[in-house]
C-alpha atoms as one frame of an Amber mdcrd trajectory, in Angstrom:
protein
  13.137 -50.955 -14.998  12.950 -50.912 -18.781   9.232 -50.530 -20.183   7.732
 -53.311 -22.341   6.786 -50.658 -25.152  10.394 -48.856 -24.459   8.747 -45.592
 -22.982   7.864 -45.048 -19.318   3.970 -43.372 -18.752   6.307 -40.281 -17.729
   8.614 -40.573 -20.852   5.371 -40.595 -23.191   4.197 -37.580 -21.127   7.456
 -35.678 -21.129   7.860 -36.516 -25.008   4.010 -35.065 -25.885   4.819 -32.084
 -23.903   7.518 -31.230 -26.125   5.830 -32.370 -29.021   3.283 -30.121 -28.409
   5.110 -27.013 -27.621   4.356 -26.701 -24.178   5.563 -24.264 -21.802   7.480
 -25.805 -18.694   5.045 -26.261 -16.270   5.813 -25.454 -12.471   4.486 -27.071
  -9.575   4.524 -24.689  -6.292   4.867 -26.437  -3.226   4.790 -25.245   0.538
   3.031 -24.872   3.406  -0.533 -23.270   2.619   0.220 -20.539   5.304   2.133
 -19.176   2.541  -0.506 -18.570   0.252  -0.059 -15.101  -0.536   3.618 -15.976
  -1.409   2.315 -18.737  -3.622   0.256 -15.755  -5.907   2.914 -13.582  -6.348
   5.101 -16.696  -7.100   2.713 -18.100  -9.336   2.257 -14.470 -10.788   6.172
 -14.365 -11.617   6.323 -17.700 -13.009   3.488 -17.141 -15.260   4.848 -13.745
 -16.319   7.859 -15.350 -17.410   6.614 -18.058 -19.264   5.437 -21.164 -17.263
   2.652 -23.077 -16.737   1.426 -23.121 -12.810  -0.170 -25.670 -11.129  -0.549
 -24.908  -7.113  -2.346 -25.326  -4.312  -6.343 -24.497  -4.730  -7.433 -24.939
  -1.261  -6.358 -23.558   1.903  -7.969 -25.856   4.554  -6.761 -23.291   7.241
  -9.126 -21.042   6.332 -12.764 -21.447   7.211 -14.626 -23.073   4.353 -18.223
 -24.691   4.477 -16.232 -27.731   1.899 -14.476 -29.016   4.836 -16.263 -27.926
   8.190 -17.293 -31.487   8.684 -14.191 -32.948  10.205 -15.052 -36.064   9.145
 -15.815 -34.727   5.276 -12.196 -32.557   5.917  -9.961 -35.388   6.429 -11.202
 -37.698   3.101 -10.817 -34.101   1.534  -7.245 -33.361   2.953  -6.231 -36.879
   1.359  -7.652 -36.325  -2.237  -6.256 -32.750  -2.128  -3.023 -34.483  -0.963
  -3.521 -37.155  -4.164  -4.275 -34.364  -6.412  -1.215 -31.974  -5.381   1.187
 -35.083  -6.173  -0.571 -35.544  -8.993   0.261 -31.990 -10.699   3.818 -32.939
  -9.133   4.096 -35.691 -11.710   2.873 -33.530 -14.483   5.387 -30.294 -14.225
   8.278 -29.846 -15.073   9.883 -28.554 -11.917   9.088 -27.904  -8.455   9.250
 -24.539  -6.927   8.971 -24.706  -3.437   7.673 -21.164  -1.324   8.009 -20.134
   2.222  10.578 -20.084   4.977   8.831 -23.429   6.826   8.935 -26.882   5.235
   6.890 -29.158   7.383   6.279 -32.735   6.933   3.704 -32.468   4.273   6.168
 -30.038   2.037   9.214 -32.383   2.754   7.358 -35.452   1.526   6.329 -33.317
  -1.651  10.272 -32.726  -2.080  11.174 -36.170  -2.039   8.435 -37.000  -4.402
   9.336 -34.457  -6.961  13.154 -35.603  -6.391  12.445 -39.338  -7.080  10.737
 -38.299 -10.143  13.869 -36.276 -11.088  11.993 -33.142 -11.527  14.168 -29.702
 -10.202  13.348 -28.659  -7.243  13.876 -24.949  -6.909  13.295 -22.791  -3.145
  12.279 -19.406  -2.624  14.818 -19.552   0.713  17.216 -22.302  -0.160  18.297
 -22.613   2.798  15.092 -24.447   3.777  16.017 -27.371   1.218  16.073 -30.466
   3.783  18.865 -31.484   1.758  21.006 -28.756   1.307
């Protein structure tokens, strides 16, 4: 649907990111039991070149931020706000891990109605290969 100024809030976006010379910038997505995995992928995407955005909590792990279950759950859903939000922002996707779970497969079909790349450390996980 055609924008009344033209440009799409994502065109303007995509169009000042190039203006300003920025790196691609990579989303990682995956299960957070694959959080090691996300390091060293973040560590090889940033050594050759791109902007990360990931993950910052691992709500598997013990944490006093989310020991109140109550307090967890409103957490788990801005997290879950906040991890499509740096979805919309990159570039591409780059999904880790040999496990996509429900959580991980809506991410996918986020970043693929977007039209960003999606990109798997084990493509044959890609739930639409």
């Amino acid at each position: 649907m055609p924008h009344p100024q033209g440009l799409t809030p994502d065109d303007k976006l995509a169009g000042a990111k190039r203006e300003l010379g920025l790196p691609r910038i990579v989303a990682i997505c995956g299960s957070t039991r694959f959080m090691a995995e996300m390091a060293e992928a973040d560590l090889r995407e940033t050594a050759a070149g791109r902007i990360v955005v990931k993950p910052g909590c691992d709500m598997k792990s013990p944490h006093e931020l989310w020991s109140d279950p109550a307090g967890a759950e409103a957490l788990k859903a801005r997290l879950d706000r906040l991890h499509r939000a740096k979805i919309r922002l990159a570039d591409e996707v780059l999904v880790v891990g040999h496990y996509i779970g429900d959580s991980t497969r809506a991410e996918i079909a986020y970043a693929r109605s977007l039209g960003r790349p999606v990109r798997f450390t084990h493509p044959e996980v890609d739930p639409d290969a």
